[in-house]
N, C-alpha and C positions, 0 to 999 in steps of 0.2 A: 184299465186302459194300458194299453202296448205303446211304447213311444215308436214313431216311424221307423221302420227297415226290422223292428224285432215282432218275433215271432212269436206263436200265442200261446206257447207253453214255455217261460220264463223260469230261472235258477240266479240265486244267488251265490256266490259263496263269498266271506268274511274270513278276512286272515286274521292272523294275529299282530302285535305289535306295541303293544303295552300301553300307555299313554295316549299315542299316537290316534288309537284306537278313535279319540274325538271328532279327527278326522272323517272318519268313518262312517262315524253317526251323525255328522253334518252331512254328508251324500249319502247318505240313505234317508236321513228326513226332504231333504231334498227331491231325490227319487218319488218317493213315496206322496209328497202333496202335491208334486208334479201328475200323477195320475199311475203311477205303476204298481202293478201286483203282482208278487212274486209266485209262482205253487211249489217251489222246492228253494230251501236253505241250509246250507250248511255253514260252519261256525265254526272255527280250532280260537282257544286262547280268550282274548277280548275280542274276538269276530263274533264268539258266540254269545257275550253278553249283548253286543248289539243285534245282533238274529234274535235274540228273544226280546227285544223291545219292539220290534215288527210283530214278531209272529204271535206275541202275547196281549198286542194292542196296547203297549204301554210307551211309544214313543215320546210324548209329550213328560215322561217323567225320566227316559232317559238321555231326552235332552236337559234338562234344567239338571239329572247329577252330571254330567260333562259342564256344561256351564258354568258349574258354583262345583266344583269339585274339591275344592278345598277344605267344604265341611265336610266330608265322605270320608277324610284322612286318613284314603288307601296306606298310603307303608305305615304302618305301627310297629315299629322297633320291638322284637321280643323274640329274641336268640332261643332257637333251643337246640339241644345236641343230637338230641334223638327221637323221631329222624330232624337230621341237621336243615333250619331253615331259620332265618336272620326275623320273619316279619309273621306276625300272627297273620291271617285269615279273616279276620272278623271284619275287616271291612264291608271285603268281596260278598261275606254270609249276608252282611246289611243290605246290600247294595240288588243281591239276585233276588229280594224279595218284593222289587217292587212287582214282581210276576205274578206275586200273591199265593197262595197255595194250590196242590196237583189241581185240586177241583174245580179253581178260581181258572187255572189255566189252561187245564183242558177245555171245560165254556170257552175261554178268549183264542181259543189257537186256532190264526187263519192259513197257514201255510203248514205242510209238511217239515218240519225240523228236525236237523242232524246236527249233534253236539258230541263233539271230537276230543277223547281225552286218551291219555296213555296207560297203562296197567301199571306199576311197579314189576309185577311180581315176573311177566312175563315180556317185557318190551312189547307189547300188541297193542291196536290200539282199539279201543272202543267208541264203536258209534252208536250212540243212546238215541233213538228216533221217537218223534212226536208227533202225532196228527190230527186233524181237527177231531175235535172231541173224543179223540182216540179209538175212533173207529178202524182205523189202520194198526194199529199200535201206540203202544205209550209206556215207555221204559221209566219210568220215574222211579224216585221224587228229581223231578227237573231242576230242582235248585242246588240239589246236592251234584250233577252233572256241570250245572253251569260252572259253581265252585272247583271241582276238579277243571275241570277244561283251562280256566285261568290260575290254578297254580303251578306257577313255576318253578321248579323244581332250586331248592336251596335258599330262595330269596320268601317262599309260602311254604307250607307244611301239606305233605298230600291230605286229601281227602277221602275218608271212608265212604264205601257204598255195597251195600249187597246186593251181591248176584247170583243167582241161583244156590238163595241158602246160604253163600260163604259171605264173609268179609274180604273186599280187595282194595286196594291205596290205589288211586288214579291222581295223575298228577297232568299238567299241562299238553293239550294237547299237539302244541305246533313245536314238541321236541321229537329231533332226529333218533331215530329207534333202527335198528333191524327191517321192520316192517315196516315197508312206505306207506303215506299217507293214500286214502283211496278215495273218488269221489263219485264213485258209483251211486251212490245215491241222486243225483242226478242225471244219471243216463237219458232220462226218459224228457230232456227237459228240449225245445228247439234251438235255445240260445240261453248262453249262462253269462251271467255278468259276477266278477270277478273284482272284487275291490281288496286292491293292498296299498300298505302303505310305505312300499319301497317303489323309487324311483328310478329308472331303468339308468337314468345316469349317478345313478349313486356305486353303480357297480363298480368294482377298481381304486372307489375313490381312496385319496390319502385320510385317514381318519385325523394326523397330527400324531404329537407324541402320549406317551401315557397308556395304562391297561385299557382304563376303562372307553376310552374311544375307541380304541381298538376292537374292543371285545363288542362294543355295539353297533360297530362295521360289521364285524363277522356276524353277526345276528338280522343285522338290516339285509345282508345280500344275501342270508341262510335264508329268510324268509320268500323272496322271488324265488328261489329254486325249490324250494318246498311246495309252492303253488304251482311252479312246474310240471314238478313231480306226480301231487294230484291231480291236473290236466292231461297227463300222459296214459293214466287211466282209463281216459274214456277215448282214448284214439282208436283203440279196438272196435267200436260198436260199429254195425256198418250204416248207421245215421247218424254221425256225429255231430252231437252241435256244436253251432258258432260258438266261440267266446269273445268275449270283450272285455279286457283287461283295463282297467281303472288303476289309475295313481294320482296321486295328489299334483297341482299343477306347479305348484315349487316346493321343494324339500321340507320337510316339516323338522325344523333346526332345533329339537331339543332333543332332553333324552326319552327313552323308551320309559324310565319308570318316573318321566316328569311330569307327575300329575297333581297339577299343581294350576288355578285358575286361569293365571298368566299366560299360560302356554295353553291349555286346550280350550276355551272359550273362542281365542281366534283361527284357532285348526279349524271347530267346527263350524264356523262362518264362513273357510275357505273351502270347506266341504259341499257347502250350501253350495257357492258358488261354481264349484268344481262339476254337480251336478246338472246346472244347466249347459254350462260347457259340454257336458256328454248327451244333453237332451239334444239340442240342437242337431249332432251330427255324429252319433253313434256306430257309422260306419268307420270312424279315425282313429276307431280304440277296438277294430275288428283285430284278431290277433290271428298274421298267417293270412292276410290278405294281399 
């Protein structure tokens, strides 16, 4: 089902945003039992854990980890020097298997999926694509992707994955490189919906005193321009489609790495909500109308 005014060849894309992220996956659960189906998704960061709870048919389990997030006990303290990063991984390793494994998820994979992560070696970024039963392609193991994609570089430790024979360290994909983000993989789509979770009047805003607010302004508004960035990609095609840019309907007031039950149990309720707000009238979040 296409909700009124959108067109029959539908795109997602999922930013990133750390915590936030619950957000997220309350308007996409939403979306989604409203009647919508996506055929192309893309994912940088924790956009991609939530793109593969759609594409992998496991929403219902990545609503209940958002909801009860507290037993997931994302940051685990464990400093290492080399390479430098404050918080083990094992969460996230926990957390990307409710996908179950390549075989489990290639069977379950309903959309074409792009999971967005960075190289070390060479600032490029890579885009690991997925398609149903992998008749298109299937760059796996996809859990080790989704892992890189949401490691942040200093706060996680990158992730190994071979490609073509070598070992490469891929670390989070919605960090500023050299190479811009691209989202050519949806060219082909009529309309793309766009969910971030920066609000156009957060732009400018005073953050207060302090690094770290500071340092999560610059990240909140790096992330709209990031989306930007990869929407400027596809202005070339001479079919461009529509977008419609998605944000949360008030400020989601914690931190990015506040993942913690308190804080996203009610993001994702406000996501719920957020998503009828854009069924109803999806022309009001046309972007460039």
């Amino acid at each position: 089902m296409k909700a009124p005014g959108l067109g029959r060849s539908l795109g997602l894309v999922l930013a990133g945003g750390g915590s936030l992220g619950a957000w997220q996956a309350g308007m996409l659960d939403g979306l989604v039992r409203a009647g919508l189906r996506f055929d192309d998704v893309l994912g940088f960061s924790i956009g991609s854990l939530n793109g593969a709870g759609y594409c992998l048919r496991k929403m219902d389990v990545l609503l209940d980890i958002w909801r009860n997030i507290d037993g997931a006990r994302v940051m685990r303290f464990k400093p290492k020097l080399f390479p430098l990063s404050l918080y083990t991984n094992d969460a996230i390793a926990e957390v990307v298997t409710h996908g179950g494994d390549d075989d489990e998820a290639r069977r379950n994979c309903r959309a074409r999926f792009t999971i967005v992560s960075t190289d070390k070696r060479d600032d490029r970024k890579c885009y690991a694509r997925f398609t149903p039963q992998g008749e298109d392609g299937w760059d796996g193991p996809i859990h080790r992707h989704l892992m890189a994609s949401c490691s942040i570089p200093i706060v996680f430790p990158p992730v190994q994955i071979e490609v073509g024979g070598q070992i490469r360290h891929f670390v989070d994909g919605g960090v500023w490189v050299s190479e811009k983000i691209s989202f050519e993989s949806l060219a082909g789509c009529e309309d793309i919906l766009v969910l971030v979770m920066t609000r156009p009047d957060e732009i400018g805003r005073d953050p207060g005193w302090g690094y770290l607010p500071r340092r999560e302004q610059t990240v909140r508004e790096g992330l709209w321009d990031y989306i930007d960035v990869g929407l400027s990609t596809l202005s070339a095609h001479p079919r461009r489609p529509r977008i419609f840019k998605v944000f949360p309907s008030r400020r989601l007031d914690y931190s990015m790495l506040g993942f913690k039950t308190r804080f996203c149990r009610p993001a994702v309720d406000q996501g719920v909500l957020d998503a009828s707000a854009f069924l109803k009238d999806p022309s009001k979040y046309l972007v460039g109308r």
